[in-house]
C-alpha positions in Angstrom: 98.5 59.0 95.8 98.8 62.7 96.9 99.7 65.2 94.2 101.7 67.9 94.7 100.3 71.6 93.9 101.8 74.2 92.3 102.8 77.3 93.8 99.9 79.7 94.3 99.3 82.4 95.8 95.7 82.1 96.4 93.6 86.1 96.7 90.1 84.7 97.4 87.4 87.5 97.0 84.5 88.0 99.4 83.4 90.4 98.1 87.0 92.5 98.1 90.6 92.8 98.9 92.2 96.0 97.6 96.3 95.0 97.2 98.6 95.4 94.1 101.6 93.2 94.1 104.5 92.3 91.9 106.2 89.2 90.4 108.9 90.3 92.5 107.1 90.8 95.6 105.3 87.4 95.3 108.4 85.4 95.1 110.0 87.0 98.3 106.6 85.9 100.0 106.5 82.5 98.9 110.2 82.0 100.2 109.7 84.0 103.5 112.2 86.7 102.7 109.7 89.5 103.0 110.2 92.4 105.2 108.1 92.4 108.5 105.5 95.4 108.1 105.4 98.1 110.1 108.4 100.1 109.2 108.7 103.4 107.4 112.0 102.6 106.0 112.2 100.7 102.6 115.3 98.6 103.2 114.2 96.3 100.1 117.6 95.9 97.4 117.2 95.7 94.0 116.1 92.6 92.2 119.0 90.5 90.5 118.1 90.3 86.9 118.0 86.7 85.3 118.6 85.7 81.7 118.8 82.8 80.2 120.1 81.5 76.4 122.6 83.1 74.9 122.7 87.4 74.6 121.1 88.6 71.3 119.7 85.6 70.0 116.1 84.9 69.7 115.4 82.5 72.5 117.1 84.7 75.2 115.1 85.6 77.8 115.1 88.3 80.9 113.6 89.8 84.2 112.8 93.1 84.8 113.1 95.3 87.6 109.1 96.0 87.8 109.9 99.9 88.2 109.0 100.8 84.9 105.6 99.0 82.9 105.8 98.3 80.2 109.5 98.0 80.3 111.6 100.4 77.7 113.3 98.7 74.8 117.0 97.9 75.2 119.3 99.6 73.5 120.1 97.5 70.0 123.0 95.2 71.2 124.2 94.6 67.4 126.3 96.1 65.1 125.2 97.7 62.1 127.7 98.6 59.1 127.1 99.3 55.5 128.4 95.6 54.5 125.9 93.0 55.5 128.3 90.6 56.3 130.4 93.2 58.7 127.0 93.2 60.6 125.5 91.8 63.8 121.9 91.1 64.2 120.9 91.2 67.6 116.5 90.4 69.4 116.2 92.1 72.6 115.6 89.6 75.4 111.9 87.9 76.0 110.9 89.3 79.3 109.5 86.3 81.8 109.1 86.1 85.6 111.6 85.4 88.2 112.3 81.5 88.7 110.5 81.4 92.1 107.6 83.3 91.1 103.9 81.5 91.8 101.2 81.2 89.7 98.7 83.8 91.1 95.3 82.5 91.2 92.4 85.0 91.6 88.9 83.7 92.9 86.4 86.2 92.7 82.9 84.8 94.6 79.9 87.4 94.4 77.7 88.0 97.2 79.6 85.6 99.5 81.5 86.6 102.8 83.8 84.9 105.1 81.1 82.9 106.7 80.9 81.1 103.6 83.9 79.4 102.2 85.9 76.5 104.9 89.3 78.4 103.3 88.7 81.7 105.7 86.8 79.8 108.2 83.3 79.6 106.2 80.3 76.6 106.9 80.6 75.9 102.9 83.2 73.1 102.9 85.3 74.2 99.9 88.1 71.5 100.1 89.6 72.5 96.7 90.4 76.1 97.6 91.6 74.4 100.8 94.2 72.9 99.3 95.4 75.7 97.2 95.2 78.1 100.0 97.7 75.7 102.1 99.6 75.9 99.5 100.0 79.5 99.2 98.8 82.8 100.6 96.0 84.3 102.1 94.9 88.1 102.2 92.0 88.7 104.2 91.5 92.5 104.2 88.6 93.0 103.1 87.3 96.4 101.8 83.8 95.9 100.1 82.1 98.0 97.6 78.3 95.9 98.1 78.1 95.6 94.7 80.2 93.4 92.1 81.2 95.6 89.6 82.6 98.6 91.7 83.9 95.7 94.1 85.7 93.8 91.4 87.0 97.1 89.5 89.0 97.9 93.0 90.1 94.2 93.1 92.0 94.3 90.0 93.5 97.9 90.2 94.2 98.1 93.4 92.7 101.5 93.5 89.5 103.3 95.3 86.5 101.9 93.0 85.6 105.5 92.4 89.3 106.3 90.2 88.5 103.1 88.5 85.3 104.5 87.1 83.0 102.1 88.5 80.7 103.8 91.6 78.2 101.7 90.2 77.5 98.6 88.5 77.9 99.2 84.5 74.6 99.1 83.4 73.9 102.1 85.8 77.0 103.5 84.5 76.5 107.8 83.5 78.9 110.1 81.6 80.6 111.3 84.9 84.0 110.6 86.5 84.5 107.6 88.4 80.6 106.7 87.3 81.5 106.1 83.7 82.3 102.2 84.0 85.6 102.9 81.9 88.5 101.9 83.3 91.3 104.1 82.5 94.6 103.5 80.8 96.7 104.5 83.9 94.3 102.0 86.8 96.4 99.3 85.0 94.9 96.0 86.0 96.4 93.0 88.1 96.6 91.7 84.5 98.6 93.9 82.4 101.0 94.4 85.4 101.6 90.5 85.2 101.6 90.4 81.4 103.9 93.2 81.2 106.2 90.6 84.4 105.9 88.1 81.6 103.3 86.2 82.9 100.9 84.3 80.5 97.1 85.5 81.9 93.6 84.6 81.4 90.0 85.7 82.6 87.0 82.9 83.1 83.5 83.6 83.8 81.7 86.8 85.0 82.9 90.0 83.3 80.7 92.7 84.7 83.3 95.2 84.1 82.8 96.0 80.2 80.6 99.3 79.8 76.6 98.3 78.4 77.9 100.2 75.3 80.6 98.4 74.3 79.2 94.7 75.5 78.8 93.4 71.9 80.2 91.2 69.2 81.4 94.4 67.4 83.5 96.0 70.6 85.2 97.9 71.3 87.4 95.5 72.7 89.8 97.6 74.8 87.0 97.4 78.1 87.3 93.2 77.5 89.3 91.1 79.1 91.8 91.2 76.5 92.0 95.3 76.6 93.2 95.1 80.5 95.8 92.7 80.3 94.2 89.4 79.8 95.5 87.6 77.3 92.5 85.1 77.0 88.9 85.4 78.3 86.2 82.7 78.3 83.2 84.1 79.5 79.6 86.0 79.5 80.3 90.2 79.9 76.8 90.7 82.1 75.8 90.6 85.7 74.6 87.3 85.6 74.4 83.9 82.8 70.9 83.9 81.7 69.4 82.1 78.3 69.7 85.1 76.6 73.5 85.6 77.1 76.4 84.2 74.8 79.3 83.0 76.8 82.4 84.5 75.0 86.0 83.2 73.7 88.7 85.9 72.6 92.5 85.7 72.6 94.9 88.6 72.8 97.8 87.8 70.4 101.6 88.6 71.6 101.9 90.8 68.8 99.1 93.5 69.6 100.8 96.3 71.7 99.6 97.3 74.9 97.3 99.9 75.1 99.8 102.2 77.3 102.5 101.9 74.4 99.7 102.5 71.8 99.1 105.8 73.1 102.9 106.6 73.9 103.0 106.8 77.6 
């Protein structure tokens, strides 16, 4: 019997596609209601906010607009009097994704192009991403880098590989900007712009994106993973999986703040 897939949205990497999108965005796309491209005029409305569960209470739940990450804190809905029992305790709404928002699924290949992979036209039958693809989207601008670290920094930023600090792989990383493998606190990832949507994110295999330095047992952690947005990672942090590398298993927990409201901005 044919199974139905969930919806994706499938970004499969040659070796780049340079695009930042939002829960928001995704779930026009998947229903059509997108704006044709082309025009200089943004004619897009406001997203309705939904909620769920009752208002106050600890199972309550919200959207955000996306104009803001991470979204400020409500104003305290309760009321708060010198009498305990003249009081109102009151949780600020668990922020989730719109209802028709897809899983986004990102496939990052290294050192293939489009003549590999049957999903963009390829002589590689890959029938799996076949399916997922027909299920979803497909991006195929492609804007490579020639190298996997600089080209997968761009990916999940969305920005120039240069302002994400990676001009070169990391072990060739030096102490100058955009050559310094660090990817800064404001080239927020494709991650922590989901997690902040309420999107539940993880990271498996390659990490080439962690600087040499701080590629240990020991961290720092904020270069993993689980410092960009990714709330689990299982995988090796090194060009490529030889004997002599550990493959790695860490989880963010819910109640670490991001690094942006760490440092206040």
């Amino acid at each position: 019997m044919k199974q139905k897939l969930p919806s994706y949205v499938l970004i499969v990497l040659a070796v780049l596609t340079c695009a930042v999108v939002t829960p928001q965005a995704l779930a026009e796309k998947s229903q059509g209601k997108s704006s044709k491209s082309g025009t200089n005029k943004d004619t897009s409305q406001p997203a309705q906010l939904q909620t769920t569960g009752t208002p106050g209470s600890p199972d309550a739940t919200t959207t955000i607009s996306g104009k803001q990450l991470p979204a400020p804190d409500p104003k305290f809905g309760g009321v708060i009097k010198d009498d305990a029992l003249q009081s109102k305790p009151w949780w600020a709404p668990r922020i989730v994704p719109p209802k028709e928002a897809p899983n986004v699924l990102l496939i990052i290949t290294d050192d293939a192009g489009f003549g590999v992979p049957s999903t963009f036209g390829g002589v590689i039958p890959t029938p799996t991403m076949d399916r997922i693809a027909n299920n979803g989207l497909r991006y195929n601008n492609i804007h490579s880098t020639a190298l996997c670290s600089p080209t997968r920094a761009a990916l999940i930023t969305g920005r120039n590989h240069h302002s994400a600090g990676f001009g070169v792989v990391s072990e060739q990383s030096t102490g100058f900007p955009g050559y310094n493998s660090i990817i800064a606190e404001d080239k927020a990832t494709i991650g922590r712009i989901l997690l902040d949507n309420g999107y539940a994110t993880s990271w498996f295999g390659k990490d080439h994106n962690t600087p040499a330095f701080a590629a240990s047992q020991v961290g720092p952690f904020d270069q993993w993973p689980t410092g960009m947005g990714f709330e689990y990672f299982y995988g090796f942090v090194a060009a490529m999986r030889t004997s002599g590398s550990r493959i790695c298993s860490a989880t963010l927990p819910r109640s670490i703040p991001s690094r942006a409201s760490r440092s206040g901005t």
